[in-house]
C-alpha positions in Angstrom: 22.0 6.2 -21.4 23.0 9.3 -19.3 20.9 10.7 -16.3 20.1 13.6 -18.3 18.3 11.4 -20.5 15.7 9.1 -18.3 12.7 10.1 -17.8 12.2 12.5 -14.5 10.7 10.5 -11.7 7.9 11.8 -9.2 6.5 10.0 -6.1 3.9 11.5 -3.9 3.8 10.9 -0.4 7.7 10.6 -0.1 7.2 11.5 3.6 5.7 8.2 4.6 7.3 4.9 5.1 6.6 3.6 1.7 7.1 6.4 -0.6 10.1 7.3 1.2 11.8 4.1 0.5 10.7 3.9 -3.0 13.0 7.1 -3.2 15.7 5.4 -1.7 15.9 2.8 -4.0 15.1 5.0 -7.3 18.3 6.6 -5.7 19.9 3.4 -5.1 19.4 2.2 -9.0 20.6 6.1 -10.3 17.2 5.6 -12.0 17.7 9.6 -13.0 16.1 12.8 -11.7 13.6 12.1 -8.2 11.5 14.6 -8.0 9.6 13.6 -4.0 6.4 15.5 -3.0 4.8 16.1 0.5 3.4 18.2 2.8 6.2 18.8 4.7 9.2 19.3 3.0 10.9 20.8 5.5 10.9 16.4 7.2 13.0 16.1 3.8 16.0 17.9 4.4 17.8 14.8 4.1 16.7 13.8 0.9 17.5 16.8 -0.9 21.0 16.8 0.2 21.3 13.5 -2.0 19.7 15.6 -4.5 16.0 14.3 -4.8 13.7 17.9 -6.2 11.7 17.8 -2.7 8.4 20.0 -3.1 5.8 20.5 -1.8 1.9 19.2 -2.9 -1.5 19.8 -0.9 -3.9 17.0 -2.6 -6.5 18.7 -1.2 -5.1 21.8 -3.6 -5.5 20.9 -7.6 -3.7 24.1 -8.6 -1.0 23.3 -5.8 -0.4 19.6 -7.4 -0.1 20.7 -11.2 2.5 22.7 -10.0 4.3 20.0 -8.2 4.1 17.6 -11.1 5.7 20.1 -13.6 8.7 18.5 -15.4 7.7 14.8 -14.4 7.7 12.1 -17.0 6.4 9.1 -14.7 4.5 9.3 -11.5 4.2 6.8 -8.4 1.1 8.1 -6.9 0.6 6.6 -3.5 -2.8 6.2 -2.0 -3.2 8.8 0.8 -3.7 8.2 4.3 -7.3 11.1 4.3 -9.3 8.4 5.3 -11.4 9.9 8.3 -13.9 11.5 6.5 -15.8 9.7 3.5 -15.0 11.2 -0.3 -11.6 13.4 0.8 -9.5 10.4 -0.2 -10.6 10.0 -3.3 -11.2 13.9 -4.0 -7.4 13.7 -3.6 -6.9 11.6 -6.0 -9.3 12.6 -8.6 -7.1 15.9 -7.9 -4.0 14.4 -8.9 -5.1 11.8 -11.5 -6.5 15.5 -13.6 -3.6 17.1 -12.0 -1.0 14.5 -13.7 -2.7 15.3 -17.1 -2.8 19.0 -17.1 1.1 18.7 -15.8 2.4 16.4 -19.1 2.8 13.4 -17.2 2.8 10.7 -19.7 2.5 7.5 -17.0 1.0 7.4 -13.4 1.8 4.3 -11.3 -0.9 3.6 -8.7 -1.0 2.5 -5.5 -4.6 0.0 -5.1 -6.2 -2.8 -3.0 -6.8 -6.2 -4.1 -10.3 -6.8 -6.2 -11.7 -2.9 -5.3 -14.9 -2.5 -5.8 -17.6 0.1 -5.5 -19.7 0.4 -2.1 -23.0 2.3 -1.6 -21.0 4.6 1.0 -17.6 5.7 0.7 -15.0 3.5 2.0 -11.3 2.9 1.8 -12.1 -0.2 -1.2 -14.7 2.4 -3.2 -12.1 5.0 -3.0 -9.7 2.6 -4.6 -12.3 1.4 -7.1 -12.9 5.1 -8.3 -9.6 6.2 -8.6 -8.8 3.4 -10.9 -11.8 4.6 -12.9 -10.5 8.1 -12.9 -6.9 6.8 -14.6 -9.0 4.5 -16.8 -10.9 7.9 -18.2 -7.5 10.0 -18.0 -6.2 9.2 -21.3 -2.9 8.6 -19.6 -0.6 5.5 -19.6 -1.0 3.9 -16.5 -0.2 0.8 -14.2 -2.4 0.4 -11.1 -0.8 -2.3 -8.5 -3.2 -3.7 -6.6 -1.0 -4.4 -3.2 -2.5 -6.7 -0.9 -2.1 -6.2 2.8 0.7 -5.7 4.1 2.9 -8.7 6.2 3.9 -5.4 8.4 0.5 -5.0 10.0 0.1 -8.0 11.6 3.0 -7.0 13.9 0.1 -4.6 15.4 -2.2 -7.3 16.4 -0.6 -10.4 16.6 1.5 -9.9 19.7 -1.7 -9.7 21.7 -2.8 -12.4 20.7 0.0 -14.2 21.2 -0.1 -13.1 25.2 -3.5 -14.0 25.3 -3.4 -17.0 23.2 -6.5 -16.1 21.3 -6.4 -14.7 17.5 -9.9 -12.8 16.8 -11.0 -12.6 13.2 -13.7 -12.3 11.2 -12.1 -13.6 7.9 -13.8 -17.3 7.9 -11.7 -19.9 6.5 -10.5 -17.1 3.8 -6.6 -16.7 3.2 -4.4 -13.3 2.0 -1.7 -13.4 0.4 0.3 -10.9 2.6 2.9 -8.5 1.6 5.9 -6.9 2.7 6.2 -3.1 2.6 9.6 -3.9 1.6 8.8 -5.6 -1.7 6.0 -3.3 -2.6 8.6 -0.4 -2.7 10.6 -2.7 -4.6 7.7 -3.7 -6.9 6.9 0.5 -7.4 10.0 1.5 -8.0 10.6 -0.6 -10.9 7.1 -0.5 -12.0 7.6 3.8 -12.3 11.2 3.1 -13.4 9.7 0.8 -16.6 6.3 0.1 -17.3 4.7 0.7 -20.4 1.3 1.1 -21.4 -1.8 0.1 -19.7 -1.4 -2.5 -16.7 -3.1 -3.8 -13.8 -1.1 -6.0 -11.6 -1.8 -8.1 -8.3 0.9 -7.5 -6.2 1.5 -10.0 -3.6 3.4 -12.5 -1.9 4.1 -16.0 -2.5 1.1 -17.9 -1.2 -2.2 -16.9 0.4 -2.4 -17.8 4.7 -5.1 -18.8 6.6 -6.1 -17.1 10.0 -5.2 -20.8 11.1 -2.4 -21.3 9.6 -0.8 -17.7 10.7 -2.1 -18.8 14.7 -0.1 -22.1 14.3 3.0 -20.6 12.7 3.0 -17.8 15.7 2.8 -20.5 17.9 5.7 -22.3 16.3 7.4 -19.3 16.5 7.2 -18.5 19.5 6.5 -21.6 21.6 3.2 -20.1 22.9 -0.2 -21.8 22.2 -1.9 -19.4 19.9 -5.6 -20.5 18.6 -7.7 -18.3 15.8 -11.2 -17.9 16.9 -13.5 -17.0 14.4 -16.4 -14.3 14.7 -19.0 -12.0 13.0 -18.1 -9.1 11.7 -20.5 -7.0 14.0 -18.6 -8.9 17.1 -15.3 -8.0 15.3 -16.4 -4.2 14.9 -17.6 -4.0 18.4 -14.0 -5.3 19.8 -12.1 -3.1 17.5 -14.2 -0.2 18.6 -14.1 -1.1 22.6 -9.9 -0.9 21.6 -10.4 2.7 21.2 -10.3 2.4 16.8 -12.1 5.2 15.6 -15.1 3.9 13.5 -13.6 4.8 10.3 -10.2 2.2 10.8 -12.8 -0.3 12.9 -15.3 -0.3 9.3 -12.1 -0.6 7.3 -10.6 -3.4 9.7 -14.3 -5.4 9.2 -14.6 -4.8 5.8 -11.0 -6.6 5.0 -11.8 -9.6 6.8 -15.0 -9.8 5.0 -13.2 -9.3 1.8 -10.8 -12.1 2.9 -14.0 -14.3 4.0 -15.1 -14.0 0.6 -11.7 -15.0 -1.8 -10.6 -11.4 -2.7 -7.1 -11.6 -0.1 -6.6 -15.2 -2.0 -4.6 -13.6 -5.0 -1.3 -14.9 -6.4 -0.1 -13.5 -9.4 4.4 -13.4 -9.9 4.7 -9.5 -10.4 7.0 -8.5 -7.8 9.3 -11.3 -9.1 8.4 -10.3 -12.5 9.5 -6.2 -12.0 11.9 -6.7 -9.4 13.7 -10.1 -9.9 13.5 -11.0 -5.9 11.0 -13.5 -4.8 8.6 -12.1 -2.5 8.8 -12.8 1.3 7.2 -15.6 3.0 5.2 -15.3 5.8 7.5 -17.4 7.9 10.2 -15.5 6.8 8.7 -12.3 7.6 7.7 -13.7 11.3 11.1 -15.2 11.5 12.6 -11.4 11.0 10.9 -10.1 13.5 10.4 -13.1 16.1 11.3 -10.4 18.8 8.5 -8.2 17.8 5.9 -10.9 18.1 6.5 -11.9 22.2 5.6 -8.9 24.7 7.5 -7.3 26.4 
């Protein structure tokens, strides 16, 4: 099949770390015409000199993003990072979900959380709950990946705990089943490269960790005693905040552990090695990779 006949390719949010790499690899397979949206393209440069259609996309804009999408076949759209003030997220993505339909994009990939559900204020697990609805109402073909959290951001907070020897969470005895940024852009790349029809698929890695376990493999690790102390979420909120979080990624924060305290982190399903034909990455082997990140400085 030549170039000229695969479908033309879209992801939104090609300036951040994930959406950029999903380019990379649609590049890497010669998976056919990219088309990369932002809100910078000028931070693109580079990506349209190996011939990705870079343009630009204001999700705040609906008129802005039907533009954009023009010409696309099959869309990756990535959850956006509006999070600071309740309803803009998922404004945004009501915006594109109508915006993908009016454009004559036949399938829209989607970027979720693991078990969303609805809350009775906006948060980042309602927005992901609602957009799902919107592509379920759409009329489109669609495949929503429900990622779970990402391996990557416990190189944020686990260092400090592994210089103080103390791992606070509020997550009980609940596990995740962590994932790498690296295999979700594997997973969403083939997902907008091939899926068919109507899908909704737990992406994660190959087992779910304990708060436990992840203290006793840092120590391991690094040959430092680390111990996970459990604690409420209000005493969990109250540290994040006294870190300087703003509320908004301190509520967030909370409202993943309790989510983890309560089974919906403890999913296993095989769909990145079903779409991508890698196994997913352990958590050891993730912590092994970047050993040097975990000791301070």
């Amino acid at each position: 099949m030549s170039a000229i006949q695969k479908p033309a390719l879209l992801v939104t949010g090609a300036g951040g770390k994930l959406g950029r790499r999903v380019v990379e690899l649609l590049l890497e397979a010669n998976a056919g015409k990219v088309i990369a949206t932002t809100r910078s393209p000028e931070k693109l440069a580079d990506l349209t000199a190996k011939g990705v259609d870079v343009r630009h996309a204001d999700f705040d804009d609906a008129a802005s993003l039907e533009a954009a999408f023009r010409g696309a076949d099959r869309l990756l759209l990535i959850s956006t990072d509006a999070t600071g003030k309740p309803g803009q997220r998922l404004g945004q993505h009501r915006n594109a979900v109508a915006a993908a339909k009016m454009a004559g994009v036949k399938h829209v990939v989607y970027t979720s959380a693991p078990s969303p559900y609805p809350t009775p204020e906006g948060s980042i697990i309602d927005d992901h709950f609602w957009t799902e609805e919107a592509l379920f109402g759409s009329g489109l073909d669609w495949t929503i990946l429900r990622n779970n959290i990402y391996a990557d951001m416990i190189l944020v907070g686990l260092p400090h705990a592994i210089a103080t020897g103390q791992l606070f969470m509020a997550t009980g005895t609940g596990g995740r089943n962590y994932v790498t940024r690296e295999d979700c852009a594997h997973t969403a790349a083939a997902a907008l490269a091939k899926t068919t029809g109507r899908r909704v698929l737990d992406v994660n890695g190959p087992a779910p960790v304990t708060q436990a376990e992840l203290a006793a493999l840092a120590s391991e690790l690094t040959g430092r005693s680390v111990v996970h102390i459990g604690v409420s979420p209000e005493d969990m909120r109250k540290g994040l905040l006294g870190a300087g979080l703003p509320p908004s990624m301190a509520n967030a924060l909370v409202m993943f552990d309790v989510d983890a305290s309560e089974g919906r982190h403890a999913l296993t399903a095989p769909t990145v090695n079903a779409l991508t034909g890698r196994e997913p990455t352990s958590m050891r082997d993730f912590l092994v990779a970047n050993r040097a990140a975990l000791l301070p400085g």
